[in-house]
Biopython code that builds the backbone (N, CA, C, O; Angstrom):
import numpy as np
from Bio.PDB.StructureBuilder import StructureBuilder

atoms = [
    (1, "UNK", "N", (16.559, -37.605, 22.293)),
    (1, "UNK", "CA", (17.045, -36.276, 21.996)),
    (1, "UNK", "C", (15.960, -35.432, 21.335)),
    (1, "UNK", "O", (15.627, -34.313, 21.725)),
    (2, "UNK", "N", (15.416, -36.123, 20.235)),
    (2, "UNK", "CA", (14.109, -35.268, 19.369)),
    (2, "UNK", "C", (12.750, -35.667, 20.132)),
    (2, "UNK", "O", (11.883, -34.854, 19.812)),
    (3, "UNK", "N", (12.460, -36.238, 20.662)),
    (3, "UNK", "CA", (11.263, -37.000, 21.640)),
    (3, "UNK", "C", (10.854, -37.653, 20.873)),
    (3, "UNK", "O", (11.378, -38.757, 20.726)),
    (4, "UNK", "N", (9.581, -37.205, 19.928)),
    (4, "UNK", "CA", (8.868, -38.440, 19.275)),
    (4, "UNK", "C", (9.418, -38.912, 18.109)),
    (4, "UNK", "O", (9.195, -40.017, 17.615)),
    (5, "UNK", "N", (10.242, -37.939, 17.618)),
    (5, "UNK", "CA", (11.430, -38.286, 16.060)),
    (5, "UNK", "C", (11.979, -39.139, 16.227)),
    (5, "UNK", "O", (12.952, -39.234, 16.975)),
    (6, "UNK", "N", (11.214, -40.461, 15.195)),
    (6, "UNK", "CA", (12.552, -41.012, 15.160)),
    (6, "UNK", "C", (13.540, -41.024, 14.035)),
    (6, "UNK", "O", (13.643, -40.051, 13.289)),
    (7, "UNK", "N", (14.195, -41.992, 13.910)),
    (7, "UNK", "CA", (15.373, -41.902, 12.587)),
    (7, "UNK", "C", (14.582, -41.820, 11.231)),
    (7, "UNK", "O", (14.884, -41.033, 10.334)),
    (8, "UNK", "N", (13.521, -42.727, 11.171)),
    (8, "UNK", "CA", (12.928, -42.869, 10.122)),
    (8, "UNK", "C", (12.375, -41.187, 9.481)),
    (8, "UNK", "O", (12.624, -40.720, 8.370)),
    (9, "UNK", "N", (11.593, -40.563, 10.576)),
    (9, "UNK", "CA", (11.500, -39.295, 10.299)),
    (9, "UNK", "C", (12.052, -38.100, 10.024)),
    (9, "UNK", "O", (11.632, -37.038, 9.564)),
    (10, "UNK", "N", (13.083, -38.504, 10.407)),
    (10, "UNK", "CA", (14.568, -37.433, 10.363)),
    (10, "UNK", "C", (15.503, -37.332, 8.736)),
    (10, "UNK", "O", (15.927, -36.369, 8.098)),
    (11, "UNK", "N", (15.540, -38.681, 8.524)),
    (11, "UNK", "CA", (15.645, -39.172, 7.203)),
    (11, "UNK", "C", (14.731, -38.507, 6.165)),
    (11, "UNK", "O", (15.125, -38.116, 5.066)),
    (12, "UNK", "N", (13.320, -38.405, 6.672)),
    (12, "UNK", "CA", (12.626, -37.754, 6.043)),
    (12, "UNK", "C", (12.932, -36.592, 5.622)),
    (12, "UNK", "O", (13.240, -36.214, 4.492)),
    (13, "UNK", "N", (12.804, -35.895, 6.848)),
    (13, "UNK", "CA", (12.745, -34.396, 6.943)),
    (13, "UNK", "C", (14.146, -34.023, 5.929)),
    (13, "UNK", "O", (14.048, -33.228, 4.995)),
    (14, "UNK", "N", (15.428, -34.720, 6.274)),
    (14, "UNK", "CA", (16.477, -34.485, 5.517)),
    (14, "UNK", "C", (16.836, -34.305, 4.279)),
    (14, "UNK", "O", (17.791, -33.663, 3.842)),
    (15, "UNK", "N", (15.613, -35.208, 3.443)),
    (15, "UNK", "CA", (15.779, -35.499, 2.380)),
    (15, "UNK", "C", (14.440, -34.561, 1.642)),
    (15, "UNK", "O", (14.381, -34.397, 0.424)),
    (16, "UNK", "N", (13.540, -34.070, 2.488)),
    (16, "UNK", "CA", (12.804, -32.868, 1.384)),
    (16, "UNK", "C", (13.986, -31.826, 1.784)),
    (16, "UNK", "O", (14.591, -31.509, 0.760)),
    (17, "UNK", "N", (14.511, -31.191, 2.943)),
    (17, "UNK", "CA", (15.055, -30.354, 2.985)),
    (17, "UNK", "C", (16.592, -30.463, 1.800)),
    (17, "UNK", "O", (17.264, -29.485, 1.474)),
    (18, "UNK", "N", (16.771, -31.488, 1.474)),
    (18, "UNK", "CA", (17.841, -31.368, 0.061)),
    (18, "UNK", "C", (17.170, -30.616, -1.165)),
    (18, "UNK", "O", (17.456, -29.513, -1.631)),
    (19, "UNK", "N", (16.134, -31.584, -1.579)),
    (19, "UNK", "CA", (15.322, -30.944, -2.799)),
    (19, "UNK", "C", (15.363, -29.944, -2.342)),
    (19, "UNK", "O", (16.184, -29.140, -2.784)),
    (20, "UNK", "N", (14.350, -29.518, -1.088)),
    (20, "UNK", "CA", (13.960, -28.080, -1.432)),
    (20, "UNK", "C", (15.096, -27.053, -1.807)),
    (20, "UNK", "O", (14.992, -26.450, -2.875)),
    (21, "UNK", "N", (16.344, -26.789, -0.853)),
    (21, "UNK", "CA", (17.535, -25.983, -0.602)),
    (21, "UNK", "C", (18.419, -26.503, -1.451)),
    (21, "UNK", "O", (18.733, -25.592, -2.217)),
    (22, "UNK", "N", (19.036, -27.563, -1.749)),
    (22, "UNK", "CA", (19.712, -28.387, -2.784)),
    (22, "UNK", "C", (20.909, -28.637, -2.040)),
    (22, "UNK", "O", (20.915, -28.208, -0.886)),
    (23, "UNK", "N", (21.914, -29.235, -2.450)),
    (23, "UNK", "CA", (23.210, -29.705, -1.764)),
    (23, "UNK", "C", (24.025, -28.620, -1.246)),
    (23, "UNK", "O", (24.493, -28.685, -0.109)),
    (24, "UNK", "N", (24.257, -27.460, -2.141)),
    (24, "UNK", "CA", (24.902, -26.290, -1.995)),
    (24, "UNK", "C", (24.386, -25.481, -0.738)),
    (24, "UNK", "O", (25.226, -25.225, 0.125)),
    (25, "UNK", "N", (23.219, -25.097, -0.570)),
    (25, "UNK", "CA", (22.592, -24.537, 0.571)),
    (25, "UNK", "C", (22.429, -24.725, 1.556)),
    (25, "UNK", "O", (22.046, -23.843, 2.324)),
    (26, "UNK", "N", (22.738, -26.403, 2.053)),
    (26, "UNK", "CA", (22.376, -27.328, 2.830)),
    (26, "UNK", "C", (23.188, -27.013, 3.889)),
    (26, "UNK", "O", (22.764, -26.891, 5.038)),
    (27, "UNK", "N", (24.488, -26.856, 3.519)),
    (27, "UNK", "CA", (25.107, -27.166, 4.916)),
    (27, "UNK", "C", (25.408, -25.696, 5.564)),
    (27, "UNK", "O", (25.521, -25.555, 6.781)),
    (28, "UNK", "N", (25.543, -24.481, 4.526)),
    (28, "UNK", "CA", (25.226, -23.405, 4.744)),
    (28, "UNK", "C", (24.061, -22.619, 5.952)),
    (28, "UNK", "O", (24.203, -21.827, 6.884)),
    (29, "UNK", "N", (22.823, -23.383, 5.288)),
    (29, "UNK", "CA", (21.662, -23.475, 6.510)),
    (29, "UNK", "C", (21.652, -24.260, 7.822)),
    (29, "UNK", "O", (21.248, -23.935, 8.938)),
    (30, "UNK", "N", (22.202, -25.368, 7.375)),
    (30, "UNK", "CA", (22.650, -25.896, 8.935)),
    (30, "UNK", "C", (23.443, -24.904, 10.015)),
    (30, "UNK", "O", (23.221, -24.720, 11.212)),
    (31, "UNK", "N", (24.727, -24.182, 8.891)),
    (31, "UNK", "CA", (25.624, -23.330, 10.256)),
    (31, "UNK", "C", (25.014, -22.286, 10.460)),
    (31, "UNK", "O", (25.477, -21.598, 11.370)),
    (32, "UNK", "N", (23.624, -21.684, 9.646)),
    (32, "UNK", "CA", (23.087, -20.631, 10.241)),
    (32, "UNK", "C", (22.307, -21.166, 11.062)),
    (32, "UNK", "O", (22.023, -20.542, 12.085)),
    (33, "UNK", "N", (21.895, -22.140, 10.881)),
    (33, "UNK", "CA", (20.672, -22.646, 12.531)),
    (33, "UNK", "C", (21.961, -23.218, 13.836)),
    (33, "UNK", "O", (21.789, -23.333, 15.050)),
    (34, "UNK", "N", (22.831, -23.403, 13.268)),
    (34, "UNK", "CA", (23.643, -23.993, 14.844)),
    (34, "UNK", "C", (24.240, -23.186, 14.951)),
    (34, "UNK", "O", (25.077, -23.535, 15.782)),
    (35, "UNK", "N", (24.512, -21.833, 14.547)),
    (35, "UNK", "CA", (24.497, -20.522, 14.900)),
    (35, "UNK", "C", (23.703, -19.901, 15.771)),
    (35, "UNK", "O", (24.221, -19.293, 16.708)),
    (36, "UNK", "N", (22.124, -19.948, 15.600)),
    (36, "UNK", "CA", (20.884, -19.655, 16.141)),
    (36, "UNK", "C", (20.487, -20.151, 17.330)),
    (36, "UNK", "O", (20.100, -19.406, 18.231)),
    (37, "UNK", "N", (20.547, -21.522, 17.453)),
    (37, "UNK", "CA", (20.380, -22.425, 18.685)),
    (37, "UNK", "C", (21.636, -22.029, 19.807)),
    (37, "UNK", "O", (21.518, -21.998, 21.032)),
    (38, "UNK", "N", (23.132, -21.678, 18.828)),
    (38, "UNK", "CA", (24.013, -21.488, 20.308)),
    (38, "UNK", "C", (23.802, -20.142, 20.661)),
    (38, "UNK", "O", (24.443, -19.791, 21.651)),
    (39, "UNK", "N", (23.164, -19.377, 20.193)),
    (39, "UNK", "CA", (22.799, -17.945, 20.147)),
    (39, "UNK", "C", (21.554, -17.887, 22.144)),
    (39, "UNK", "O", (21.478, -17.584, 23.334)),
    (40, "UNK", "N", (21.037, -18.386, 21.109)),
    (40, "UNK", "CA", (19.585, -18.626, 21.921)),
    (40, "UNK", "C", (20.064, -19.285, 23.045)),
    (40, "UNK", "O", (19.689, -18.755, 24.090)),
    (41, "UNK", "N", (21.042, -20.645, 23.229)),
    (41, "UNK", "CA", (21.147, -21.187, 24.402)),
    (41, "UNK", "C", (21.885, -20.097, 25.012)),
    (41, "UNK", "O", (21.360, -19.747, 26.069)),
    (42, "UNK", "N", (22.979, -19.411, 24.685)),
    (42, "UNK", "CA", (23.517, -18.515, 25.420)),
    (42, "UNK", "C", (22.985, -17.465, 26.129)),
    (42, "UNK", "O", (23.536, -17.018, 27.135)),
    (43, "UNK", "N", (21.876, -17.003, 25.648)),
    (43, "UNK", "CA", (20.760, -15.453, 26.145)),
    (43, "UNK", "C", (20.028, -16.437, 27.067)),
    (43, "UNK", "O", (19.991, -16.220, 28.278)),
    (44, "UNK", "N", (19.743, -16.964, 26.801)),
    (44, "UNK", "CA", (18.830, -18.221, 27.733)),
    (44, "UNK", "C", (19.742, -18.179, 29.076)),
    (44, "UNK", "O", (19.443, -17.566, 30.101)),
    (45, "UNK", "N", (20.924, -18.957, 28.864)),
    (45, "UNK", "CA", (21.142, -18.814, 30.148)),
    (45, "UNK", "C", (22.002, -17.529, 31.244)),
    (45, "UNK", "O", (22.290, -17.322, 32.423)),
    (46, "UNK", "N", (22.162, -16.742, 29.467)),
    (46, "UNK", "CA", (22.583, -15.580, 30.811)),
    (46, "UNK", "C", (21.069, -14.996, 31.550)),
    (46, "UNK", "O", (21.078, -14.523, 32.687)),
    (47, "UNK", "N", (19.579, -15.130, 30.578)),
    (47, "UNK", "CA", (18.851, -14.806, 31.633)),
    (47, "UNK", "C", (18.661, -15.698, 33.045)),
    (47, "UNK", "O", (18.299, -15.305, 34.154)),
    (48, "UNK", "N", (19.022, -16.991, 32.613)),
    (48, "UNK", "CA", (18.578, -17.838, 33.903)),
    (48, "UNK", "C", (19.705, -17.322, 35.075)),
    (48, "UNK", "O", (19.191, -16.960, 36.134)),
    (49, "UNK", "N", (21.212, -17.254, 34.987)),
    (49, "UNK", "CA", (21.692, -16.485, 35.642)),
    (49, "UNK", "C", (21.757, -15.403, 36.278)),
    (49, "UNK", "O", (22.156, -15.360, 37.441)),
    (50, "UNK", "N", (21.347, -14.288, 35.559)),
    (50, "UNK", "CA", (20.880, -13.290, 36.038)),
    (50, "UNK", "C", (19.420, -13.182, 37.130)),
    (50, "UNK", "O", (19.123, -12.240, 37.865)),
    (51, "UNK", "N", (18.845, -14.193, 36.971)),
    (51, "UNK", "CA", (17.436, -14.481, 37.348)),
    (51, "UNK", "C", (17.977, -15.060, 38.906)),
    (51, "UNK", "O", (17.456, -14.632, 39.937)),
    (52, "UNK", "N", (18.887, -15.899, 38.922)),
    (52, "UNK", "CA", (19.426, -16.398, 40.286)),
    (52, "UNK", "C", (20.144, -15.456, 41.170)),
    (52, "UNK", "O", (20.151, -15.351, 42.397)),
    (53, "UNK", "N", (20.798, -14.744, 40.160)),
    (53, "UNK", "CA", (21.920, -13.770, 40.943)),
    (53, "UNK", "C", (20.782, -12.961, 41.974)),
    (53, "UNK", "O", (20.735, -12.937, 43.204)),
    (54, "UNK", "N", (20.065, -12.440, 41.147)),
    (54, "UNK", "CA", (18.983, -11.118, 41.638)),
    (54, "UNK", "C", (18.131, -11.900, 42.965)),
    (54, "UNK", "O", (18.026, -11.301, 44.036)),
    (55, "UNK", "N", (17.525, -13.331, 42.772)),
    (55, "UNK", "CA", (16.962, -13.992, 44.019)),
    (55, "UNK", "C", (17.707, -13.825, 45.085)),
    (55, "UNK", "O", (17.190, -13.462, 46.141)),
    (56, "UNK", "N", (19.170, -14.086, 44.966)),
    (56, "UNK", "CA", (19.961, -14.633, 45.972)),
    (56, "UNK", "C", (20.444, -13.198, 46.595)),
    (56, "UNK", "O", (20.940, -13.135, 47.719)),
    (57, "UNK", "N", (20.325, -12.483, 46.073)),
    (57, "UNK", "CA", (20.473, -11.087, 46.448)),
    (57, "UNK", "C", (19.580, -10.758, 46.911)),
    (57, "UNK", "O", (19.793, -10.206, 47.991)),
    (58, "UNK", "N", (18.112, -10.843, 46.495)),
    (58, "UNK", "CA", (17.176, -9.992, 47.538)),
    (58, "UNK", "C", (17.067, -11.125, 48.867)),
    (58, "UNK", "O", (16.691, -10.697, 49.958)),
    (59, "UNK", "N", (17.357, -12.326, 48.728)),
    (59, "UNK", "CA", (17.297, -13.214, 49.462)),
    (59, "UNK", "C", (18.154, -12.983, 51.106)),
    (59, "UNK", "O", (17.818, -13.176, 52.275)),
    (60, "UNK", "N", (19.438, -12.457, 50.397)),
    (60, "UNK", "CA", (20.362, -11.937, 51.566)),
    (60, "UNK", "C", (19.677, -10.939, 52.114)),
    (60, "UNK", "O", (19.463, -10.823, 53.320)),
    (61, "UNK", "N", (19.271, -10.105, 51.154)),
    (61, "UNK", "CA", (19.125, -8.804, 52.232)),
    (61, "UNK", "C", (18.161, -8.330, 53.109)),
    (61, "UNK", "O", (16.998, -8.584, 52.794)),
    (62, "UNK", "N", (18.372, -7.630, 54.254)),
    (62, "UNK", "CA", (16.967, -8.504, 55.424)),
    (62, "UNK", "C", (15.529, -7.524, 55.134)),
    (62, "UNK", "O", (15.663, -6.366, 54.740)),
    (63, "UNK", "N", (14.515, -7.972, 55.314)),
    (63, "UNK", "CA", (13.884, -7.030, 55.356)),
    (63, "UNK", "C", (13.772, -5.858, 56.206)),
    (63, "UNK", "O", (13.987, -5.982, 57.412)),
    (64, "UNK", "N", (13.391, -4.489, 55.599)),
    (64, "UNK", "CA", (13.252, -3.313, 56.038)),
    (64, "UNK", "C", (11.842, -3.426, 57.392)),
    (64, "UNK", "O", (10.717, -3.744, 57.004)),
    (65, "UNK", "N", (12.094, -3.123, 58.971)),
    (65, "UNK", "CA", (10.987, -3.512, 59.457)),
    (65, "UNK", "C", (9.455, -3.058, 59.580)),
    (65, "UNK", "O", (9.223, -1.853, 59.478)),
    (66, "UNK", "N", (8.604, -3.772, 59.751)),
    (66, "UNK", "CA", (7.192, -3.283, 59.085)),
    (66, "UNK", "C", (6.282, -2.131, 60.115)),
    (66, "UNK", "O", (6.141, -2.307, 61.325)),
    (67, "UNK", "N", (5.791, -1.095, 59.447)),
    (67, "UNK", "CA", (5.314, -0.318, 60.266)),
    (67, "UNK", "C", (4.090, -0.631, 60.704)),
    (67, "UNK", "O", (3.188, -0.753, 59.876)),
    (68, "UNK", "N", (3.816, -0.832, 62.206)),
    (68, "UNK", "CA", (2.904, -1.199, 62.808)),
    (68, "UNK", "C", (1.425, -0.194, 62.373)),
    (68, "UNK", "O", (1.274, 1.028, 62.371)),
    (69, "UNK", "N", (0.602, -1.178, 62.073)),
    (69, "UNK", "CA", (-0.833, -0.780, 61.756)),
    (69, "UNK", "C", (-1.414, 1.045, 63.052)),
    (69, "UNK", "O", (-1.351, 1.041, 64.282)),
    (70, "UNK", "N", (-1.764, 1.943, 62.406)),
    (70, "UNK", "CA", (-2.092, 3.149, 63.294)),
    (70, "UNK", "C", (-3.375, 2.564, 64.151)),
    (70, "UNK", "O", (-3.447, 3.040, 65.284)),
    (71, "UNK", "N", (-4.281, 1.724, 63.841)),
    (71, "UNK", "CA", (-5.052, 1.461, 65.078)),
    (71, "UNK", "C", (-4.365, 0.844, 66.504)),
    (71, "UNK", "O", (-4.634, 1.191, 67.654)),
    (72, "UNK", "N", (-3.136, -0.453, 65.941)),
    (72, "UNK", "CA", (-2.479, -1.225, 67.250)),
    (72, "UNK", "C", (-1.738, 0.347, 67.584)),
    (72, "UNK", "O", (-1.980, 0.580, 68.768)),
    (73, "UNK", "N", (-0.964, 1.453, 67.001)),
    (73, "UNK", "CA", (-0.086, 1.862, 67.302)),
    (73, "UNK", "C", (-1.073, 3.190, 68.702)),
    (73, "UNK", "O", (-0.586, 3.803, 69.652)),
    (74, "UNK", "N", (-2.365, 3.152, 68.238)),
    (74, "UNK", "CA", (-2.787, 4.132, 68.540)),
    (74, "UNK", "C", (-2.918, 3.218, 70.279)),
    (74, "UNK", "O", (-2.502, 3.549, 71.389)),
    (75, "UNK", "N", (-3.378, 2.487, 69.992)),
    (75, "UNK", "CA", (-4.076, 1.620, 71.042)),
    (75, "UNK", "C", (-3.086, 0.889, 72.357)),
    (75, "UNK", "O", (-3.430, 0.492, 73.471)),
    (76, "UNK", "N", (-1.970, 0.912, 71.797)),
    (76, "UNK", "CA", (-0.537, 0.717, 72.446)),
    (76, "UNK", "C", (0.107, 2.377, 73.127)),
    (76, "UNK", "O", (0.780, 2.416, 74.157)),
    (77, "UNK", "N", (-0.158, 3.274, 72.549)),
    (77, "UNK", "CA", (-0.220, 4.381, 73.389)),
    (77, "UNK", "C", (-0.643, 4.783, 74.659)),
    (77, "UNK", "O", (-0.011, 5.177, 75.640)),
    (78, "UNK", "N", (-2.280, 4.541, 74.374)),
    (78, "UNK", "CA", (-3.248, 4.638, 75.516)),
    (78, "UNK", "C", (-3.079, 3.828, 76.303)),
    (78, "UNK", "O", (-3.049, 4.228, 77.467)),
    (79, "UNK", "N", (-2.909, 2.463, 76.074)),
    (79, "UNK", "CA", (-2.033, 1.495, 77.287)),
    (79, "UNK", "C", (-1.297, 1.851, 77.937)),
    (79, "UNK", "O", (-1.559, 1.854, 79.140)),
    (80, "UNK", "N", (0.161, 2.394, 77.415)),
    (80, "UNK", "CA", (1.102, 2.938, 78.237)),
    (80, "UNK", "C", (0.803, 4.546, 78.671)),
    (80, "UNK", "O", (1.759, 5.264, 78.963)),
    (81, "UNK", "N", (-0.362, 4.985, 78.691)),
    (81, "UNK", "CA", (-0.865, 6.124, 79.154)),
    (81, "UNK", "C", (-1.651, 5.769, 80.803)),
    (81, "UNK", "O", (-1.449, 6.285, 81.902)),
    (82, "UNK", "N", (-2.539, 4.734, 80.393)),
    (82, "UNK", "CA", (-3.438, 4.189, 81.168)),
    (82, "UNK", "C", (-2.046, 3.805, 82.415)),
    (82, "UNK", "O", (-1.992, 4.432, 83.473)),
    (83, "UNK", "N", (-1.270, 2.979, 82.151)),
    (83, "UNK", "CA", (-0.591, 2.574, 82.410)),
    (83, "UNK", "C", (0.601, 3.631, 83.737)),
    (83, "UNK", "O", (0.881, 3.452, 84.923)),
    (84, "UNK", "N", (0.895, 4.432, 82.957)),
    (84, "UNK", "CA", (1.828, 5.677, 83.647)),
    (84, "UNK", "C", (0.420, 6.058, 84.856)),
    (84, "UNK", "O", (0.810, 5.904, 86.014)),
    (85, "UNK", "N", (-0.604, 6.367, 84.788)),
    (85, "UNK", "CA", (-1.729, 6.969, 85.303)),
    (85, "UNK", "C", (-2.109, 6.778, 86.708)),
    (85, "UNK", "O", (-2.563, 7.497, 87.599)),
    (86, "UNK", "N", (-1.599, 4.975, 86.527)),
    (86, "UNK", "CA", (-2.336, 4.425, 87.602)),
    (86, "UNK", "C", (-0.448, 4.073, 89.067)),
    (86, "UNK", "O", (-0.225, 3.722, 90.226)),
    (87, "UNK", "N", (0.124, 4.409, 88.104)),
    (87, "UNK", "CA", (1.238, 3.986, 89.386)),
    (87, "UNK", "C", (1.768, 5.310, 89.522)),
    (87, "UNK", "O", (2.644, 5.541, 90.355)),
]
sb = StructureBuilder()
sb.init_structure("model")
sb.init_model(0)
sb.init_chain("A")
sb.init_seg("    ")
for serial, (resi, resn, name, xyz) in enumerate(atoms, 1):
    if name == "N":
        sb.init_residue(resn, " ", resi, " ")
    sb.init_atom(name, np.array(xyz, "f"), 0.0, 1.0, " ", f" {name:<3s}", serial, name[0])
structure = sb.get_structure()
């Protein structure tokens, strides 16, 4: 869950964070950080949602078709010029 934390370290961390904050503060600061984290997971995934919605949407929609380059367009003219000319 913590990756390289283990219990031993956690224990640690737990026990300066008493001294420092004291018993009274303690659990206080906990519900403001698991406040924070469900905060954050929530914006998190409404961006990841929003991030899919918008793919899957431009995904549907087809592309607009591409305007042929003015040299082929020019050159495709004179073909069907050349073309009309000779029959």
């Amino acid at each position: 869950m913590f990756g390289s934390i283990g219990m031993p370290e956690l224990m640690i961390i737990f026990v300066i964070a008493l001294i420092i904050f004291g018993p009274r503060k303690l659990p206080e600061l906990g519900r403001s950080m698991g406040r924070s984290l469900s905060e954050f997971k929530r914006a998190s995934n409404e961006l990841r949602s929003t991030l899919d919605e918008e793919i899957r949407v431009e995904e549907s929609t087809p592309e607009p078709p591409r305007p042929e380059p003015k040299e082929r367009a020019q050159s495709a003219g004179a073909d069907q010029q050349e073309t009309a000319s000779t029959t």
